[in-house]
N, C-alpha and C positions, 0 to 999 in steps of 0.2 A: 524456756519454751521455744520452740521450732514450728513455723509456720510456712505455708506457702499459703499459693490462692486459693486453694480447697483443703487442705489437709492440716490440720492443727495437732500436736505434741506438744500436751504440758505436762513434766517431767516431775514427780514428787521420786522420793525413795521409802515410803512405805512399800510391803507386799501385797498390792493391791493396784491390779491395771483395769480401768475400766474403759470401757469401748462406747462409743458413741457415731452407730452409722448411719442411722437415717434421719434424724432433723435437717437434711441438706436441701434447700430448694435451690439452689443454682445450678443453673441447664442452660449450655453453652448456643446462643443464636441459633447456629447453622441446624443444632436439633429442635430445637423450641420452635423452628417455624415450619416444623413437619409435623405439630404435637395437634389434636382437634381443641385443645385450647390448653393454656398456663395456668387454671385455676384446676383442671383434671388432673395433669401433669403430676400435681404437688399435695392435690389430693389425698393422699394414703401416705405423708411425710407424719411421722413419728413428733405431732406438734408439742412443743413445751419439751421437751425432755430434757434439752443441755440447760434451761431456765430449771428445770425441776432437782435436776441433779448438780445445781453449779456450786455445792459445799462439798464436794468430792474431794476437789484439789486441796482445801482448808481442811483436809484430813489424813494428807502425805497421798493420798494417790495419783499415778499418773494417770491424765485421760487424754484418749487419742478421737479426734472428732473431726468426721469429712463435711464440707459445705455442699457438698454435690446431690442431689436428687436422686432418690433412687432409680427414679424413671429415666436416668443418664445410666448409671447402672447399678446392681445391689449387692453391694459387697457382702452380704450372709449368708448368697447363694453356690451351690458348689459351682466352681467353674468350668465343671465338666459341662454343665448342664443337667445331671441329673437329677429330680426331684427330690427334695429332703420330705416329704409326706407321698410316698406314692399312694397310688389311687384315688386324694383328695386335689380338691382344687387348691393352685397358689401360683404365686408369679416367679417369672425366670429372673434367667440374670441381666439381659437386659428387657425387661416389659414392655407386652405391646398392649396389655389390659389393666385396667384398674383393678382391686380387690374387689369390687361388687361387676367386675367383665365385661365395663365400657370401653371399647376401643381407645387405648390414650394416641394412637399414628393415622392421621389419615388416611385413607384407602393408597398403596401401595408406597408410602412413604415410610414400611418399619427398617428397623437394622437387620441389614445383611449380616452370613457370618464372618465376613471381612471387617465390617464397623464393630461389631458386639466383639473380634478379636481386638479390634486399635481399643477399645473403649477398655478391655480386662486390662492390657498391657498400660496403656493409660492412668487408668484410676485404682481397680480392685488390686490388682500386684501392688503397689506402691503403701496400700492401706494396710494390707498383711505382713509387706516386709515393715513396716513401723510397728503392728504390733510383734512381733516375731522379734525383731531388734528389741524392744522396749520389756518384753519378756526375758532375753538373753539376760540385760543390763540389772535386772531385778531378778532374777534366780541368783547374779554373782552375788547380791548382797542378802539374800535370806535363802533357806533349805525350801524354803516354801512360800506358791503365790499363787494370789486368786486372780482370772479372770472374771470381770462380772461385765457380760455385754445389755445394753441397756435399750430396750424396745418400750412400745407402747402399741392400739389399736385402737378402732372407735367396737365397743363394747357390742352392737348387733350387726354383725354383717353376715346374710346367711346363706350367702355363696361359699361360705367358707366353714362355718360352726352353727352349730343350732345354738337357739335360743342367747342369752345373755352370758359373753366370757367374765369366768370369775374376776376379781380386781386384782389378783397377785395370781400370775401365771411361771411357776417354777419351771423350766427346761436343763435338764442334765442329761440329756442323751438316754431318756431310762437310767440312769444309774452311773452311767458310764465315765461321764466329762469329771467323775468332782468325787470326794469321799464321803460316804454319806451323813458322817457327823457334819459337815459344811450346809448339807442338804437339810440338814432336823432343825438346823441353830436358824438358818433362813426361815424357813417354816414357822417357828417360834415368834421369830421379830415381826411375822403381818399377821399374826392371827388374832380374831377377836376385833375388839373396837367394831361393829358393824363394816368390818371387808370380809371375803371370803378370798380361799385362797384353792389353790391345785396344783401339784406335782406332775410334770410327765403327761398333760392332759391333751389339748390340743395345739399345745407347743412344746416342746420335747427342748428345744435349741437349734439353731443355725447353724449356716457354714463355720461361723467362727467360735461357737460351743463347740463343734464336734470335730472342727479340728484342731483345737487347740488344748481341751481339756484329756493332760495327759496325767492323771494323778500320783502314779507310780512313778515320773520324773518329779514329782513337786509343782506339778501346774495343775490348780484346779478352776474349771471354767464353768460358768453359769451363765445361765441367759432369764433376765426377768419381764415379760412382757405383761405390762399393765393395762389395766381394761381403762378405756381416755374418762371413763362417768367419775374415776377415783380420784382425778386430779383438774376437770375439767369440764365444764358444760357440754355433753354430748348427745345431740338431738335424733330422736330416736325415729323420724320421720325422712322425708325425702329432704338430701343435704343440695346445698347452693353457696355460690359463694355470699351470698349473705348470713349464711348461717355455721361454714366451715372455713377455716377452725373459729372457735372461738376464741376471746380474748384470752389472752394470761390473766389468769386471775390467783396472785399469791395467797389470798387469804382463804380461798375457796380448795388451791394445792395443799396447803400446810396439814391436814390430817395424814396425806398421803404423806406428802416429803418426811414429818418426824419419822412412820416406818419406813421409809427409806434411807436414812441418816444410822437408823436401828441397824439395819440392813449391812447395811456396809460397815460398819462398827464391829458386828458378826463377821462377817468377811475378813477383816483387819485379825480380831483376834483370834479365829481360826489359824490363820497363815502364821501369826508370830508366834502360835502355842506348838506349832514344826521346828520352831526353833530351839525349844528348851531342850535340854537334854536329858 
């Protein structure tokens, strides 16, 4: 394993690299005291996931997981700036609103384009060259490998989607990032059991699906955003910090995690069945 103070690489050598970028609530002073509070901030942090997904490693995969906040910046987002949803609402690379469009910067305290460049060079470079390195090192040992980048949301937020997001949110760039027997086998492992599932719906995948998922080199990339009701207590009324996040609650997770554990199983043998001749 390779660590720094925000950035973790735990290195398996199965074909299977899983991403982990927004559980990060660390936000460095000098930004956090321009924020209109630390409980907004950290808000819309992707809670429980690296708890949710921590048998990964116990499965030969590498996983690469930042401590940093997204509201420091959002590594999923293109660096151009360009939106990955046009004409819908969503946040940039570095946010100055929460998902439901409460102001997270005080009245003229957001990042200039000078910070949100120190912040890319900073943090979002350093996150992609570890996955991009940690890819290199895993295509030399298989013909074939999955990325599976790992999200979550609170299930009603309707600045963004109507109504209730399904509990298994598939993104493959429409089609693009992944082959789509990888796409049928995922599909397979969360269907049923009382979850619902969707393809391509109102998360297609990220910066780091769509750039990474190169099929025709042997890299296939997914992105699964889970709806928070599937693994988690999430209150469908107005949130506080008394009531956001909720606890960890493994027993309450465990319907979810077994498909997820499914999941990645899927993922695994997809990737070594590239390998047979």
């Amino acid at each position: 394993m390779t660590a720094s103070a925000w950035l973790t690489v735990t290195r398996g050598d199965a074909p299977l690299l899983v991403s982990i970028p927004h559980t990060g609530t660390d936000i460095p002073a000098a930004i956090e005291d321009r924020l209109v509070s630390p409980w907004l901030a950290r808000k819309d942090a992707d809670w429980w996931i690296d708890r949710l997904y921590d048998f990964a490693a116990g499965l030969g995969a590498t996983v690469v997981h930042t401590a940093v906040s997204r509201t420091v910046i959002d590594v999923n987002r293109d660096p151009s700036g360009v939106s990955l949803y046009p004409g819908q609402a969503t946040t940039g690379l570095c946010p100055v609103e929460t998902f439901d469009g409460e102001p997270l910067y005080r009245s003229g305290q957001e990042p200039d384009a000078a910070e949100i460049a120190a912040r890319r060079e900073t943090y979002f470079e350093p996150y992609h060259a570890a996955l991009a390195a940690e890819i290199v090192r895993l295509r030399a040992l298989h013909p074939r490998v999955v990325v599976y980048d790992c999200h979550s949301i609170r299930s009603v937020i309707p600045r963004l989607f109507e109504g209730a997001l399904p509990n298994f949110n598939i993104g493959t760039n429409s089609g693009q990032s992944c082959d789509p027997a990888l796409t049928a086998g995922i599909e397979a492992a969360v269907s049923g059991g009382g979850f619902d599932r969707v393809t391509n719906g109102r998360f297609k995948g990220g910066f780091i699906t769509r750039s990474l998922g190169r099929p025709a080199d042997g890299v296939h990339a997914v992105q699964m955003e889970l709806a928070c009701r599937g693994y988690m207590a999430d209150p469908a009324g107005p949130l506080g910090p008394e009531t956001w996040p909720a606890p960890w609650d493994p027993a309450f997770a465990a319907p979810m995690r077994d498909r997820l554990v499914s999941v990645l199983k899927t993922c695994l043998a997809f990737a070594l069945e590239g390998a047979r001749p």
